[in-house]
C-alpha positions as a Python dict, from the first residue, in 0.01 Angstrom:
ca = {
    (1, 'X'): (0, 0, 0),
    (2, 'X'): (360, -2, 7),
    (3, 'X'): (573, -342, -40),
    (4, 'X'): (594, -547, 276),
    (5, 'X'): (957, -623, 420),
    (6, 'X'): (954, -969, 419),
    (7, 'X'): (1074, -1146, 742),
    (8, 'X'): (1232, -1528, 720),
    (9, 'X'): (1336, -1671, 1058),
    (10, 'X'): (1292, -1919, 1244),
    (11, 'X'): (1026, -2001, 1529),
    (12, 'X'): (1374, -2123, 1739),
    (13, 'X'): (1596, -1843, 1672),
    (14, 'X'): (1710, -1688, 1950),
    (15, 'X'): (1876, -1378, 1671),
    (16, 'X'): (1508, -1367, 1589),
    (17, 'X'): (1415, -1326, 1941),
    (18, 'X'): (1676, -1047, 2030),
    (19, 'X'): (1511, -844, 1716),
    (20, 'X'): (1162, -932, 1729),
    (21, 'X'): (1031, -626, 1881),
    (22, 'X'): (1246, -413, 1644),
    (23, 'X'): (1163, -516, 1319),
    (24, 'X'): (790, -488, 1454),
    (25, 'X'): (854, -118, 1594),
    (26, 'X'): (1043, -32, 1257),
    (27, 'X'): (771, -186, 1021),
    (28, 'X'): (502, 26, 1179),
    (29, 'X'): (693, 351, 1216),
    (30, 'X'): (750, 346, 864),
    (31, 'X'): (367, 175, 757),
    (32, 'X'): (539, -105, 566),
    (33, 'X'): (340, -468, 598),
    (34, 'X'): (538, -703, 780),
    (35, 'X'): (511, -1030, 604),
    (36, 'X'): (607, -1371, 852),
    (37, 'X'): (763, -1628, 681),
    (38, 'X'): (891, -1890, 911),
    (39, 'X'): (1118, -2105, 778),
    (40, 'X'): (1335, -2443, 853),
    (41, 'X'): (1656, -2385, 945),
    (42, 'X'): (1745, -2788, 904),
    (43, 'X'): (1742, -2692, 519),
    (44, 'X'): (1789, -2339, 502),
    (45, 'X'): (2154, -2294, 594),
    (46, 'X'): (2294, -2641, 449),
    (47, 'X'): (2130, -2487, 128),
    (48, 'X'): (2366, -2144, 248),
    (49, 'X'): (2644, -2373, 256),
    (50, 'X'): (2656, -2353, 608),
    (51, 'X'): (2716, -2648, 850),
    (52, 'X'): (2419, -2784, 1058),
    (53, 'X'): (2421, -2680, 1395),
    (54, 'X'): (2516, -3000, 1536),
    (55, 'X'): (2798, -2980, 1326),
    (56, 'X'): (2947, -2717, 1397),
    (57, 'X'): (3275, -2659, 1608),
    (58, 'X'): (3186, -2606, 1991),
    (59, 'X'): (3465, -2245, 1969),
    (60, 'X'): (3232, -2153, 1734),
    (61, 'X'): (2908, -2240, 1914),
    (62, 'X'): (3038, -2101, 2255),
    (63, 'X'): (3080, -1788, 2069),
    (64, 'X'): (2807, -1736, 1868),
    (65, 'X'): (2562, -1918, 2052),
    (66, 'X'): (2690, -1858, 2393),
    (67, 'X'): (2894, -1548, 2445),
    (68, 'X'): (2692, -1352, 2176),
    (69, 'X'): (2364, -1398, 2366),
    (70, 'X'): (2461, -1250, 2637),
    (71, 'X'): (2640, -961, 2548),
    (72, 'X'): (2383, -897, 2283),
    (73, 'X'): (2060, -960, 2612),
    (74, 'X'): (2308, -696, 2837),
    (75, 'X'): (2322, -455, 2545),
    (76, 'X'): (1979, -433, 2444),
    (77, 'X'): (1859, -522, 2808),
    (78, 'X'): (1614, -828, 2691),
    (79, 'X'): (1605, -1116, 2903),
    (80, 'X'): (1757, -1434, 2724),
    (81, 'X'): (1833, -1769, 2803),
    (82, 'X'): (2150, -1937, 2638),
    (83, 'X'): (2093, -2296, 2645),
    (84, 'X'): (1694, -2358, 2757),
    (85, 'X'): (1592, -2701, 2767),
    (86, 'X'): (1341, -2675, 2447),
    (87, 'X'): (1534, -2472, 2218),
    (88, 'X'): (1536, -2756, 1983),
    (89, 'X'): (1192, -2950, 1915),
    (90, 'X'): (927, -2923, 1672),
    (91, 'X'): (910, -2675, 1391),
    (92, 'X'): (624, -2714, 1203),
    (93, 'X'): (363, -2661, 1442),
    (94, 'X'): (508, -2324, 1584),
    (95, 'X'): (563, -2230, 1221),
    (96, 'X'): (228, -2300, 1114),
    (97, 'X'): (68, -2118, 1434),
    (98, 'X'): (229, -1794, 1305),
    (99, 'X'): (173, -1886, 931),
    (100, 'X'): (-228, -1904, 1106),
    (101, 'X'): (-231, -1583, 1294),
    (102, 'X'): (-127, -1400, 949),
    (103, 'X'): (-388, -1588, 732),
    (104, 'X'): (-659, -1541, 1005),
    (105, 'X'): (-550, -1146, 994),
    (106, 'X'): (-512, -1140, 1436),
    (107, 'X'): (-171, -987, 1517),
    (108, 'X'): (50, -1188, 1409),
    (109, 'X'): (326, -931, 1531),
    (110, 'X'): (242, -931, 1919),
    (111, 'X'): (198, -1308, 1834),
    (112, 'X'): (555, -1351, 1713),
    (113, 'X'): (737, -1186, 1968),
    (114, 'X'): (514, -1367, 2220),
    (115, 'X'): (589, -1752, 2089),
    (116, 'X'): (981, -1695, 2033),
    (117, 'X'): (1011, -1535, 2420),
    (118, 'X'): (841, -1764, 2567),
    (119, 'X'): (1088, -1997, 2467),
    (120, 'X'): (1384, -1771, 2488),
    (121, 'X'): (1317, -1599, 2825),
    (122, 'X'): (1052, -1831, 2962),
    (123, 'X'): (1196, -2172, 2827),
    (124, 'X'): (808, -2310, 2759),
    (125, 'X'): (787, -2585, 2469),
    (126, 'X'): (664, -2373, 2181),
    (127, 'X'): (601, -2729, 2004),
    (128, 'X'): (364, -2787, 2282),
    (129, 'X'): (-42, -2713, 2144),
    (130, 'X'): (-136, -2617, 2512),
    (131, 'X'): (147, -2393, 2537),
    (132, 'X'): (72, -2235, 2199),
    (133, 'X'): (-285, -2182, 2259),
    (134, 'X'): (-227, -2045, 2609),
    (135, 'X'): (16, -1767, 2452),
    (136, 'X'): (-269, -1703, 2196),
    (137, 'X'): (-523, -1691, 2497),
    (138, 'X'): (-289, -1418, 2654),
    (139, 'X'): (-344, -1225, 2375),
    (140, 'X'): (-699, -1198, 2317),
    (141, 'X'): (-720, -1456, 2047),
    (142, 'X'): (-901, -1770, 2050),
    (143, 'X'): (-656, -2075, 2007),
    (144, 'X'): (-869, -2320, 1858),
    (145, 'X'): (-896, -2203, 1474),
    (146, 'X'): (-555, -2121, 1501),
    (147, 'X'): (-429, -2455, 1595),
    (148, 'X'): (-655, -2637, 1347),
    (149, 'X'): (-526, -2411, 1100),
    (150, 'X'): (-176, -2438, 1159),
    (151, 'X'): (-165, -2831, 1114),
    (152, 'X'): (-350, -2839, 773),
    (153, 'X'): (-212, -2913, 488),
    (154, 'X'): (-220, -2559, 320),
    (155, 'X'): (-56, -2402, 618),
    (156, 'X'): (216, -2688, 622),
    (157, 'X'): (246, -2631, 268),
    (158, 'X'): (285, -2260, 283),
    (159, 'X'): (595, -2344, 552),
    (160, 'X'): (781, -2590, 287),
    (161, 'X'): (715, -2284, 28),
    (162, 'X'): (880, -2028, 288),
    (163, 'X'): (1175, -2242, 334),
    (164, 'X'): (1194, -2315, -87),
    (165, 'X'): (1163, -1948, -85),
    (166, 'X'): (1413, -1837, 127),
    (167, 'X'): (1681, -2119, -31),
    (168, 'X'): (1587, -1955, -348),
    (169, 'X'): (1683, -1627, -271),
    (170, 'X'): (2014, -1684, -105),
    (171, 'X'): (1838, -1640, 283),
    (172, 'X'): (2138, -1753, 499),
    (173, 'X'): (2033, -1798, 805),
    (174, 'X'): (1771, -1632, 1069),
    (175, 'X'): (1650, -1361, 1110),
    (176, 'X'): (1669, -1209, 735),
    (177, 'X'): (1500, -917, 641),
    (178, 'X'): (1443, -801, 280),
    (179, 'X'): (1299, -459, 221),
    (180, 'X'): (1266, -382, -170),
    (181, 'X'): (1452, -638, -285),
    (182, 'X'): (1778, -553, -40),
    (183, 'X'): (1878, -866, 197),
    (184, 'X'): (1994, -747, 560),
    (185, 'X'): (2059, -1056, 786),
    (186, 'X'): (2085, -1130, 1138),
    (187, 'X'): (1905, -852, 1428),
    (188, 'X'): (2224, -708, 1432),
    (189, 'X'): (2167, -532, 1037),
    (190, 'X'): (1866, -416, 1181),
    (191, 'X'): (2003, -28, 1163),
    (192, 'X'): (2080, -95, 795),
    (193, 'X'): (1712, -179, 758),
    (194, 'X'): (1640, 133, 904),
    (195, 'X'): (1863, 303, 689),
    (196, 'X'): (1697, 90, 389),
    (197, 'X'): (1317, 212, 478),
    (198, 'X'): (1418, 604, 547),
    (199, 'X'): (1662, 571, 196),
    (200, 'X'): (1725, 292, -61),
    (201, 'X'): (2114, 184, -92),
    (202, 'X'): (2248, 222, -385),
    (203, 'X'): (2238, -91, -595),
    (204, 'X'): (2485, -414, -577),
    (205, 'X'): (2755, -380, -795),
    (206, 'X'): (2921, -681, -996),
    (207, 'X'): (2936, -1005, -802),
    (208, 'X'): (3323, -1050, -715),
    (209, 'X'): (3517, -1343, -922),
    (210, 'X'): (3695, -1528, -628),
}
């Protein structure tokens, strides 16, 4: 089997939204595993050296976080909300739902994509269990291992270890892709993944010395 592309993001990202369905489409067309690894955000990009969210300038959050949307929903035609009332809640039980589809082996893909639009086009409380299980029901999957799966400790565990993970190996924000070792982030790199799966880049040269 070839090596999996490993996928951080976050189960709030509304970048991983707006490239959900690609990285799925791309991962199959060119039989690589997908492997979900949800991560917090809260300690992801302060590790990145980024500001918190909360933090950040509201120029810079109109325009990334406002603007960007919906230019980027126009271009690619997918529905998204800007601001929806539950984009910021829980973490750790929508984490751990997907973390639970992918040990359980259901698809974990259609699963994915399912969880971040309801949120991003539907504005439904992903942190919600009844929410969670009815998007699982949807699908064909029953919701009750799942959800007793994604609150045990393993599952929980396996989250902290994503987000170690990504900090680790210099993830900066969501969604980040790495295919053979080469990081592409944000949905917008997403032809450069493409590029990476058909043929390799050539490798990073020297670090600069600013």
């Amino acid at each position: 089997m070839r090596a999996p592309i490993e996928y951080f993001y976050s189960t709030r990202s509304i970048y991983a939204y707006l490239g959900a369905g690609r990285i799925v489409d791309l991962a199959k067309r060119f039989q690589r595993p997908l492997l979900h690894r949800p991560i917090d955000l809260s300690k992801v990009v302060p590790a990145a050296g980024s500001q918190p969210f909360d933090r950040r300038p509201n120029r810079l959050k109109a325009y990334y976080f406002g603007r960007e949307i919906e230019r980027w929903s126009e271009y690619l035609g997918i529905p998204a909300l800007v601001d929806p009332v539950h984009h910021f809640g829980d973490r750790a039980l929508p984490s751990g739902f997907v973390i639970a589809a992918q040990r359980q082996k259901v698809d974990v893909d259609a699963l994915h994509k399912a969880l971040l639009q309801a949120l991003w086009r539907d504005d439904r409380d992903t942190g919600d269990p009844a929410v969670l299980a009815d998007l699982a029901a949807g699908l064909g999957m029953d919701p009750g291992p799942l959800l007793a799966d994604a609150r045990s400790d393993v599952v929980q565990a396996e989250f902290q270890r994503n987000s170690d993970d990504a900090i680790a190996k210099g993830v900066l924000g969501s969604p980040t892709y790495i295919v053979d070792g080469d990081m592409f982030y944000g949905q917008d790199r997403l032809m450069m993944v493409e590029r990476a799966l058909q043929t390799p880049f050539k490798a990073a040269g020297p670090a600069p010395t600013w």
